[in-house]
Structures are given as structure tokens and as C-alpha cells.
N, CA, C and O atoms as a GROMACS GRO file, in nm:
protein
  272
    1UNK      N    1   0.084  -0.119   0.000
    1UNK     CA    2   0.000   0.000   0.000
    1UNK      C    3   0.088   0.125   0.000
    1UNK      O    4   0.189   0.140   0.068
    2UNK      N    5   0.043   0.196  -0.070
    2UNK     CA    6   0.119   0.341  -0.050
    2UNK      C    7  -0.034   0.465  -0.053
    2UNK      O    8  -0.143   0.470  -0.109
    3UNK      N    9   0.044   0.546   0.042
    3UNK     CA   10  -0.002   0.667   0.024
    3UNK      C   11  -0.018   0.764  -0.019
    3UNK      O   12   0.066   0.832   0.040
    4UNK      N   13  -0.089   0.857  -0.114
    4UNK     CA   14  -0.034   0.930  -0.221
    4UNK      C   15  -0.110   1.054  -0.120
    4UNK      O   16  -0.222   1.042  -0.070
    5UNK      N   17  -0.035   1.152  -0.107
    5UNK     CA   18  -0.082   1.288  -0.062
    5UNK      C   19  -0.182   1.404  -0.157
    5UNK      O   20  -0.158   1.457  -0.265
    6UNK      N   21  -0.258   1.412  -0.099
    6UNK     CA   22  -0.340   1.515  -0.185
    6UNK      C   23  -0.283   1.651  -0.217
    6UNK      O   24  -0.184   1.684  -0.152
    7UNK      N   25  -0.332   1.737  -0.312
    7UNK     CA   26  -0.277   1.907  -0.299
    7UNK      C   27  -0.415   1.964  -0.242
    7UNK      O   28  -0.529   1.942  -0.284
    8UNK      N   29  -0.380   2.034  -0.151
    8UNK     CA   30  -0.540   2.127  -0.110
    8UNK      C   31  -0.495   2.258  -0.185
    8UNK      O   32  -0.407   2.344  -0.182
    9UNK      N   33  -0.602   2.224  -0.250
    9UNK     CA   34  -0.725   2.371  -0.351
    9UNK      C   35  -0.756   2.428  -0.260
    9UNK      O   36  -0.771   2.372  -0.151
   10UNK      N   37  -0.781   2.610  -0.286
   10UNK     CA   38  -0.893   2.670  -0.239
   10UNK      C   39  -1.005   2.668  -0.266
   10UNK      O   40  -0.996   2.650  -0.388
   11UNK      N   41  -1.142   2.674  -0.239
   11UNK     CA   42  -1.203   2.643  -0.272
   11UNK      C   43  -1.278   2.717  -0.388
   11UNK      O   44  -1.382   2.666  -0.429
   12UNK      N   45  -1.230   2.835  -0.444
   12UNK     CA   46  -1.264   2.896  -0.539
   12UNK      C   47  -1.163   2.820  -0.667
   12UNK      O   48  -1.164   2.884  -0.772
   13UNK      N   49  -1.091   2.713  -0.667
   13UNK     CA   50  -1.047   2.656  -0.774
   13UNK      C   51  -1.100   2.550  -0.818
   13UNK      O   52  -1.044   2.509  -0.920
   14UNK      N   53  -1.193   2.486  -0.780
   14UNK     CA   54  -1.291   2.366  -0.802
   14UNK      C   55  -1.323   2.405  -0.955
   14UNK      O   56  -1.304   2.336  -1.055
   15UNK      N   57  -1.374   2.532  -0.947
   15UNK     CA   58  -1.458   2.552  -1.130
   15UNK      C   59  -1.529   2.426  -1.167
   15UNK      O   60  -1.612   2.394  -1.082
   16UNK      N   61  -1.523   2.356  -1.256
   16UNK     CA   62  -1.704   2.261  -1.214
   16UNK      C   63  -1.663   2.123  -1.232
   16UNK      O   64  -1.713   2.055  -1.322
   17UNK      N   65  -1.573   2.075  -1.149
   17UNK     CA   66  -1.509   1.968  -1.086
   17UNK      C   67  -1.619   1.915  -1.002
   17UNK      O   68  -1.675   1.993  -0.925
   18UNK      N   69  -1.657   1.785  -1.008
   18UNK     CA   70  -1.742   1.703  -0.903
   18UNK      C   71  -1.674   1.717  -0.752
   18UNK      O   72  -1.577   1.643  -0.736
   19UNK      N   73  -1.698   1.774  -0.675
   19UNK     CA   74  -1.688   1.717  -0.522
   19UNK      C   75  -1.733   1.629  -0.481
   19UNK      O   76  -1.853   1.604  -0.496
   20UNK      N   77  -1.630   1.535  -0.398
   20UNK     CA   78  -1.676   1.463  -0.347
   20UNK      C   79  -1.625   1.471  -0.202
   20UNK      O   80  -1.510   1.497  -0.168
   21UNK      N   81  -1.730   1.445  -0.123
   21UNK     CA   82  -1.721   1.435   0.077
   21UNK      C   83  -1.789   1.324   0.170
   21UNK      O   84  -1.905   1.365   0.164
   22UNK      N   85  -1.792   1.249   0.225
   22UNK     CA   86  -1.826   1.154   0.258
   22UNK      C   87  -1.763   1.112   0.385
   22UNK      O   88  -1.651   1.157   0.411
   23UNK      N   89  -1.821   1.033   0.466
   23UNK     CA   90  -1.770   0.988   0.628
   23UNK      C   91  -1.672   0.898   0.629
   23UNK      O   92  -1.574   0.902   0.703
   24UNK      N   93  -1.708   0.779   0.509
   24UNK     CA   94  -1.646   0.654   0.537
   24UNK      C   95  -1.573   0.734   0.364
   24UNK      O   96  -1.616   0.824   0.292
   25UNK      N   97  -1.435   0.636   0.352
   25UNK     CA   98  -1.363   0.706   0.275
   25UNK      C   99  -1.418   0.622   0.126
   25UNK      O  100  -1.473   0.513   0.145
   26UNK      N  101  -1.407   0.661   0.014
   26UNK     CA  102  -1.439   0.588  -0.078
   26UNK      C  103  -1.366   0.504  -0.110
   26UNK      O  104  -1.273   0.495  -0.029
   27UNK      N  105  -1.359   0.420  -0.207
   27UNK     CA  106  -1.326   0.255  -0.195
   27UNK      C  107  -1.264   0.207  -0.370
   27UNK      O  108  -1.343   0.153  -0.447
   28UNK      N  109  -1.180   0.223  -0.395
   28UNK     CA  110  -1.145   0.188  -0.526
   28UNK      C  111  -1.080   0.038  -0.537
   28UNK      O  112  -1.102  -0.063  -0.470
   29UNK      N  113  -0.984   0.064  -0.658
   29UNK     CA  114  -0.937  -0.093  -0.709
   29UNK      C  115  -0.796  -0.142  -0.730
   29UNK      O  116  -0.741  -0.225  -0.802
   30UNK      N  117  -0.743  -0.013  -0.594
   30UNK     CA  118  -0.613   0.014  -0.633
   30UNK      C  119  -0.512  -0.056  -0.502
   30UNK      O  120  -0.575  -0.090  -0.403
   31UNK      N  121  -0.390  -0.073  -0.500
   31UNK     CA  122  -0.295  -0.085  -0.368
   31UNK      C  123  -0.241   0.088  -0.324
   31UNK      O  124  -0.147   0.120  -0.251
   32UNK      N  125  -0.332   0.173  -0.396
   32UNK     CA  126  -0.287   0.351  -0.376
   32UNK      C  127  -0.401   0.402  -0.266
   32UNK      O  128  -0.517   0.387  -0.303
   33UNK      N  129  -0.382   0.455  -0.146
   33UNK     CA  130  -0.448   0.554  -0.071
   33UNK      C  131  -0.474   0.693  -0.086
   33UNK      O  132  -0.371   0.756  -0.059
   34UNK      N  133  -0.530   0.739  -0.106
   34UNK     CA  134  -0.554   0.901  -0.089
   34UNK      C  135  -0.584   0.966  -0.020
   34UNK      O  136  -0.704   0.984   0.001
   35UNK      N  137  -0.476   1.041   0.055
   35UNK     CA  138  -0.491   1.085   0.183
   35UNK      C  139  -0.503   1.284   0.140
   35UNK      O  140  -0.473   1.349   0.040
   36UNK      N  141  -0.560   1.318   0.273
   36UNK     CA  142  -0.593   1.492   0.286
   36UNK      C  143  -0.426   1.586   0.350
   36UNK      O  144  -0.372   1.594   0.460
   37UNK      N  145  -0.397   1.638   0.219
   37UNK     CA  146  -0.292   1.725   0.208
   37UNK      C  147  -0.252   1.801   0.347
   37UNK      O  148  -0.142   1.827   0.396
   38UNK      N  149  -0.409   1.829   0.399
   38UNK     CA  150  -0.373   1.922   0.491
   38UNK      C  151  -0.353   1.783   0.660
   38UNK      O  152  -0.245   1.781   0.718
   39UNK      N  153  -0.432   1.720   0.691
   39UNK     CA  154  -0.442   1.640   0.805
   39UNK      C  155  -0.457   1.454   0.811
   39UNK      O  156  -0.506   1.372   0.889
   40UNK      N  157  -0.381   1.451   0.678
   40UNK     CA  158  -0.372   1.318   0.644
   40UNK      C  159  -0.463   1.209   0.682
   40UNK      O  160  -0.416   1.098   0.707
   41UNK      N  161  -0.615   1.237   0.692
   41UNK     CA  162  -0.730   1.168   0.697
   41UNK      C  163  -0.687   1.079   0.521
   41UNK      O  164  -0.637   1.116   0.415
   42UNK      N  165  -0.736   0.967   0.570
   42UNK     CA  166  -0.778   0.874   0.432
   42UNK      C  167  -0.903   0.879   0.348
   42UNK      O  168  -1.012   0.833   0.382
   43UNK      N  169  -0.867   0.952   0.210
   43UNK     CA  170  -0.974   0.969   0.151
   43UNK      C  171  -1.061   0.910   0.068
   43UNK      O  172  -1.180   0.932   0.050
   44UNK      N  173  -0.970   0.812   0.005
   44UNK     CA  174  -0.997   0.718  -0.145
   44UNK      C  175  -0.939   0.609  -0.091
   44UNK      O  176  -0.829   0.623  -0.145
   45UNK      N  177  -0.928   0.512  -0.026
   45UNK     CA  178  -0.927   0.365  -0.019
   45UNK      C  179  -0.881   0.306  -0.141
   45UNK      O  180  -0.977   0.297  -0.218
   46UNK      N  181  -0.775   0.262  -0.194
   46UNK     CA  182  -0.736   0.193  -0.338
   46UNK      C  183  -0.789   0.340  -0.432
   46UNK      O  184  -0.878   0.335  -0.517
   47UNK      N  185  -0.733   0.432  -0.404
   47UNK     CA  186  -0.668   0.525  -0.522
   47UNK      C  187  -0.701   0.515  -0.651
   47UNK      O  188  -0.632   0.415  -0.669
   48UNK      N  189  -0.773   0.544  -0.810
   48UNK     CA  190  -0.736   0.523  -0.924
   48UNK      C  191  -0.747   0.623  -1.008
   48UNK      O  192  -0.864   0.655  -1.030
   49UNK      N  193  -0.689   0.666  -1.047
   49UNK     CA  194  -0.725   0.829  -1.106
   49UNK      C  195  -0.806   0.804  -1.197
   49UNK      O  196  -0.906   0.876  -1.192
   50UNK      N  197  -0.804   0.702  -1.314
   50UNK     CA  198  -0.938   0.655  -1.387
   50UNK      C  199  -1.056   0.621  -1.330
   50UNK      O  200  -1.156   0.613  -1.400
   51UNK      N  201  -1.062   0.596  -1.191
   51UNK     CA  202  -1.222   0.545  -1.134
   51UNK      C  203  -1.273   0.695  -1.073
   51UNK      O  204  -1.387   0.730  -1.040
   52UNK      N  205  -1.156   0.764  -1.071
   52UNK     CA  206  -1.168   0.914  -1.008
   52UNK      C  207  -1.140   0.982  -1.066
   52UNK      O  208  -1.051   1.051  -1.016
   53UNK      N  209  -1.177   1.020  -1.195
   53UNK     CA  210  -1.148   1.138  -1.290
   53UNK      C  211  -1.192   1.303  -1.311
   53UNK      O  212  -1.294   1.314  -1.378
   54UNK      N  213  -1.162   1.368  -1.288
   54UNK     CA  214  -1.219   1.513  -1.278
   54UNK      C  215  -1.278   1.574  -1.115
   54UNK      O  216  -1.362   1.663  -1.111
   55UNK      N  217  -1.220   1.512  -0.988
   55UNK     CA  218  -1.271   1.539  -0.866
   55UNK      C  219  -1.225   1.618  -0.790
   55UNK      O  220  -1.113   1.658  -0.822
   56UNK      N  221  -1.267   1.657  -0.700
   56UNK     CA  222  -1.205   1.752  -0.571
   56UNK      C  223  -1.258   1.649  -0.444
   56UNK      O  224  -1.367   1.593  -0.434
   57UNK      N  225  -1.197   1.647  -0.396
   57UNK     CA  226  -1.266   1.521  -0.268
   57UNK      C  227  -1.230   1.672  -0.076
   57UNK      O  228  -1.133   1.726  -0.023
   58UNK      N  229  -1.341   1.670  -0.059
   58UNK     CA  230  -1.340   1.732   0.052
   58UNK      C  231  -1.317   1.664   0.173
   58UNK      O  232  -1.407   1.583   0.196
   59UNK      N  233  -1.228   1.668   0.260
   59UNK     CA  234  -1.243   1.606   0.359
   59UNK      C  235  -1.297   1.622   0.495
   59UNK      O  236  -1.250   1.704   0.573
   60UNK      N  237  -1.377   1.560   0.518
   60UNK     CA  238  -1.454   1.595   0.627
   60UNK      C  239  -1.406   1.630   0.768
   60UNK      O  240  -1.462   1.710   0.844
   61UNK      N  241  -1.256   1.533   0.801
   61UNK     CA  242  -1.243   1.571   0.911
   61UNK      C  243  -1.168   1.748   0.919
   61UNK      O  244  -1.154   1.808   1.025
   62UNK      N  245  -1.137   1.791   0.814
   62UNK     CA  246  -1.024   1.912   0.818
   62UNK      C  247  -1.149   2.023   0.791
   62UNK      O  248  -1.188   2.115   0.862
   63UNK      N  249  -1.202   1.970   0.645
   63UNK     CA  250  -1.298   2.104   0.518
   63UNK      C  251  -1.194   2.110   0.420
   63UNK      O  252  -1.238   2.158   0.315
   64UNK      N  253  -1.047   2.073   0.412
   64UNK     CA  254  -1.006   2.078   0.285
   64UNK      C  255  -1.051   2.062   0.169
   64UNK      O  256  -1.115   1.957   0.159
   65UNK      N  257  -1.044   2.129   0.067
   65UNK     CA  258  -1.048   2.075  -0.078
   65UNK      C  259  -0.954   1.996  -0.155
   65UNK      O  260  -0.903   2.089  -0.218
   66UNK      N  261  -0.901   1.903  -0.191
   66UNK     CA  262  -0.791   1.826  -0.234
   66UNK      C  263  -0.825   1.743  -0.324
   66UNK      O  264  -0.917   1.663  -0.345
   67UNK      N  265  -0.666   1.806  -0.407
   67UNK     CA  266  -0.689   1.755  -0.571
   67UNK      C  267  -0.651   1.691  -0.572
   67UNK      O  268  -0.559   1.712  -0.493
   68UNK      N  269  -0.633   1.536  -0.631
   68UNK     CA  270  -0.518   1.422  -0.657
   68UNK      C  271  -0.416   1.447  -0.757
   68UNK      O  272  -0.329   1.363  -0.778
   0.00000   0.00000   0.00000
């Protein structure tokens, strides 16, 4: 498993990017984690930039915005 660090966006850089925010972290198909730039909460569970294409993933425990 590896961890891949997010970049936190402000939130005026989204422009019309899907957000995504959620409690339990989302769940992909990968051995990649996606963790929150700012407080290293786990965001994406198995990582895939193809199952996750065009997103901003907010994290709940911080409010970051973070780009992969």
C-alpha cells in the first residue's frame, strides 16, 4: 500500500469539478491511498485516477479541498 498525498485547492479553484465528501472514505481498485494534504485523513481507499477522474474530494475531518 502506498499513500499518495493530496494538494489542497482553495475552494474557489474547483470551477465545475465534481466534489466529493463523505464519512467513510471511498473505496477503489487500487494498492494507492488518498490521503488529505492538509491532516492526512484517508480519503480514497485503493486510489485510481481513472475510477476518479475530474474530482475535488473534501475532507470531512479538516474542510479541505484536495486535488489528486
Amino acid at each position: 500500500m502506498q499513500n499518495l498525498k493530496a494538494k489542497v485547492i482553495a475552494e474557489s479553484k474547483i470551477g465545475s469539478r465534481k466534489v466529493i465528501a463523505q464519512m467513510a472514505p471511498a473505496i477503489g481498485d487500487t494498492e494507492n491511498n488518498l490521503i488529505c494534504g492538509n491532516c492526512h485523513t484517508m480519503l480514497i481507499k485503493g486510489y485510481s485516477a481513472a475510477k476518479f477522474p475530474n474530482v475535488v474530494v473534501r475532507c470531512v475531518n479538516c474542510g479541505s479541498y484536495n486535488e489528486p
